[in-house]
C-alpha positions in Angstrom: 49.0 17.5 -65.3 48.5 15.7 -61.7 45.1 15.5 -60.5 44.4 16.1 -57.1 44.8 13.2 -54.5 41.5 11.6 -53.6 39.2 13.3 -51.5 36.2 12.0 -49.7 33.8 14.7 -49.8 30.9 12.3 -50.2 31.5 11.0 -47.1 29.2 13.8 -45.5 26.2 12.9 -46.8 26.7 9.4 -47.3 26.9 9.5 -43.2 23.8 11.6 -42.9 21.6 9.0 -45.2 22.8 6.5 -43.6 22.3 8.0 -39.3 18.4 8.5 -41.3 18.3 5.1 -42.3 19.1 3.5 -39.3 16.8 5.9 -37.3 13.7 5.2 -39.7 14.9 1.1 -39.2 14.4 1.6 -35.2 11.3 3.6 -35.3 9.6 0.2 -37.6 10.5 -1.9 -34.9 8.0 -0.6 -32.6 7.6 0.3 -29.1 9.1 -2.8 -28.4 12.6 -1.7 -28.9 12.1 1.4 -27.2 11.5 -0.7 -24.2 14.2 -3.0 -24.8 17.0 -0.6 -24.8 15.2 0.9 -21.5 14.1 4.6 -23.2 10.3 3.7 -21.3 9.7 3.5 -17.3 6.8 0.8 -16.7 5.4 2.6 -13.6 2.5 1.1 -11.4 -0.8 3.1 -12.4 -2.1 4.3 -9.5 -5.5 5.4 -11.1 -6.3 2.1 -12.5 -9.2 2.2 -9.6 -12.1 3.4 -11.1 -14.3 5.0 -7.8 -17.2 6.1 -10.2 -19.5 3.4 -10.5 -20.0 2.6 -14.7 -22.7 3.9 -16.9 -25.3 1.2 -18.0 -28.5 2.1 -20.0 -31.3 0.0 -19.1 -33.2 -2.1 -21.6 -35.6 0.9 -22.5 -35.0 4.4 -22.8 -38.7 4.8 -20.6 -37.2 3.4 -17.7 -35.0 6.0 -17.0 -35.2 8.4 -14.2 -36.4 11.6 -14.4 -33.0 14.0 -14.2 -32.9 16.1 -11.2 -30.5 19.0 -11.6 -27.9 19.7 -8.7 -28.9 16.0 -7.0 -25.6 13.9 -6.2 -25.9 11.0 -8.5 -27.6 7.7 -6.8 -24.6 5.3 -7.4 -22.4 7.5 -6.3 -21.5 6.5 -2.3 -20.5 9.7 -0.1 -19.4 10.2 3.5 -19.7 7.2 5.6 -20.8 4.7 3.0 -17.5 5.3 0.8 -15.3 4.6 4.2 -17.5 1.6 4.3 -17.1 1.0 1.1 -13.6 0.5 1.4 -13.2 -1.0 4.6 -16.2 -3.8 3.8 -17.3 -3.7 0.3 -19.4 -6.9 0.7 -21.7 -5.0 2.6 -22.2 -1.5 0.2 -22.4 -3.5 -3.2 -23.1 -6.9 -2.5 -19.9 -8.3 -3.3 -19.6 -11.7 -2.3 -23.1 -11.5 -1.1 -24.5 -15.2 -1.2 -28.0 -15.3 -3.1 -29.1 -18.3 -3.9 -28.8 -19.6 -7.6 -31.8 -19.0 -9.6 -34.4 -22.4 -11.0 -32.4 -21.8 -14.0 -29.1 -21.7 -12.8 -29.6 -24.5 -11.1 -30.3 -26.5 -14.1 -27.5 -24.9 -15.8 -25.2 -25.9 -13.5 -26.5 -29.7 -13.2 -25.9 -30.1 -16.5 -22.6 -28.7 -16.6 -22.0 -31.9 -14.5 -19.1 -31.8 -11.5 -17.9 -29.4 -9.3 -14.9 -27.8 -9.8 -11.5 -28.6 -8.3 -10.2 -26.7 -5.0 -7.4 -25.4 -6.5 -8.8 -24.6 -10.0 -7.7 -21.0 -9.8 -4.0 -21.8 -9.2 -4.0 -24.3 -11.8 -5.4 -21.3 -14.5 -3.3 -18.8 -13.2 -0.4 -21.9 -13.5 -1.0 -22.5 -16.8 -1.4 -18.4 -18.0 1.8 -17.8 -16.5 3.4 -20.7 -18.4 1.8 -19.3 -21.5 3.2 -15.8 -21.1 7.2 -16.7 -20.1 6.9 -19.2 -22.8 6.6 -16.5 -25.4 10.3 -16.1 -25.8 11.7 -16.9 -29.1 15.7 -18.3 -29.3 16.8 -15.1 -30.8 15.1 -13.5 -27.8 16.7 -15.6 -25.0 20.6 -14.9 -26.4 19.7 -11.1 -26.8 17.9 -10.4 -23.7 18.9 -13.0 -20.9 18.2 -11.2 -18.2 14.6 -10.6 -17.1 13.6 -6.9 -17.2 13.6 -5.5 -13.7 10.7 -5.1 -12.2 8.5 -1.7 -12.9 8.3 1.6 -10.1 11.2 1.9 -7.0 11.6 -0.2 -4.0 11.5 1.3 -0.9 13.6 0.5 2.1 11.0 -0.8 4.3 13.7 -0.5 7.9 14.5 2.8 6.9 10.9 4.1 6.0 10.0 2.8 8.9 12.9 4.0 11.4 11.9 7.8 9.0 8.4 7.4 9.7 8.8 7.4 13.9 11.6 9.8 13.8 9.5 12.3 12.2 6.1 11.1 14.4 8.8 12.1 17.6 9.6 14.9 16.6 6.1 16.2 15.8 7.2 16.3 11.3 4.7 16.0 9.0 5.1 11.5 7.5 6.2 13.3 3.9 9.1 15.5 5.3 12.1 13.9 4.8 13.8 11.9 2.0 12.1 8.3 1.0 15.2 5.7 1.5 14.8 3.7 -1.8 17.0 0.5 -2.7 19.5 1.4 -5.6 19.9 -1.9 -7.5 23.7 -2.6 -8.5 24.2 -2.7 -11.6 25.6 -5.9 -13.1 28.8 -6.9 -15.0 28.4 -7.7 -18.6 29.1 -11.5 -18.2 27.9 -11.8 -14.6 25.4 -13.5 -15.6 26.7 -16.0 -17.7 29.7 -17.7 -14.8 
């Protein structure tokens, strides 16, 4: 008797196991990889200006005002004081305001000793930069040598502009009209490395 030549019938849901197995090992690596193989869009967040002004509790639950129902809420600005707001904020919040330092400030600040360098904020901003970019492992630098492109869509600034006066000639609304964006070519796998 001749047995039957050799089938692979396994090979079904060997394959399966092993398409789960390699899914469940990508979802472990985090969101990481997700952004890696470009599955996420880094967008600019266009609401990360807050124009409420923050809750604070003062020191004792007495001191609080008296709740007037219907009232627009004091630190709230409206009308002309928001357009001011925006135009000149030093002079709505006190931004940038020069007061002078307090006895205790003063004192504070004398024993602190020295003034600070003139370019002390590039230096920081210098030195965080340098702390971020050097991050990058090995492994990281031969996987990934490209820098990720930068987040949101580059408009054409000639050909906004040139859209823009066409349609303010020919009475258009500014949003009619396609925006001209800049397609970025795509690069050759070892453009890069010649």
């Amino acid at each position: 008797m001749r047995q039957p030549p050799f089938r692979a019938r396994g090979a079904a849901p060997i394959l399966r196991s092993m398409a789960l197995m390699g899914g469940l090992a990508l979802a472990g690596c985090g969101s990481d990889t997700a952004r890696s193989l470009g599955f996420t869009r880094d967008a600019p967040d266009e609401f990360s200006v807050v124009t409420r002004a923050p809750l604070s509790l003062p020191p004792t639950l007495g001191e609080l005002p008296r709740p007037r129902p219907g009232t627009p809420r004091p630190q709230e600005l409206r009308g002309p004081a928001a357009g001011e707001a925006t135009l000149a904020p030093a002079s709505v919040y006190g931004v940038g305001a020069s007061t002078a330092p307090s006895p205790a400030e003063q004192a504070l600040l004398a024993q602190a000793g020295g003034q600070a360098p003139a370019g002390i904020r590039a230096l920081v901003d210098e030195e965080s930069l340098r702390l971020e970019t050097a991050d990058r492992s090995v492994v990281d630098r031969l996987m990934f040598w490209r820098d990720a492109p930068p987040p949101g869509t580059a408009v054409d600034p000639t050909r906004e502009a040139q859209r823009l006066r066409e349609n303010a000639a020919l009475g258009r609304d500014a949003v009619e009209g396609e925006t001209p964006i800049i397609q970025r070519r795509r690069q050759g796998l070892f453009q890069g490395l010649f």
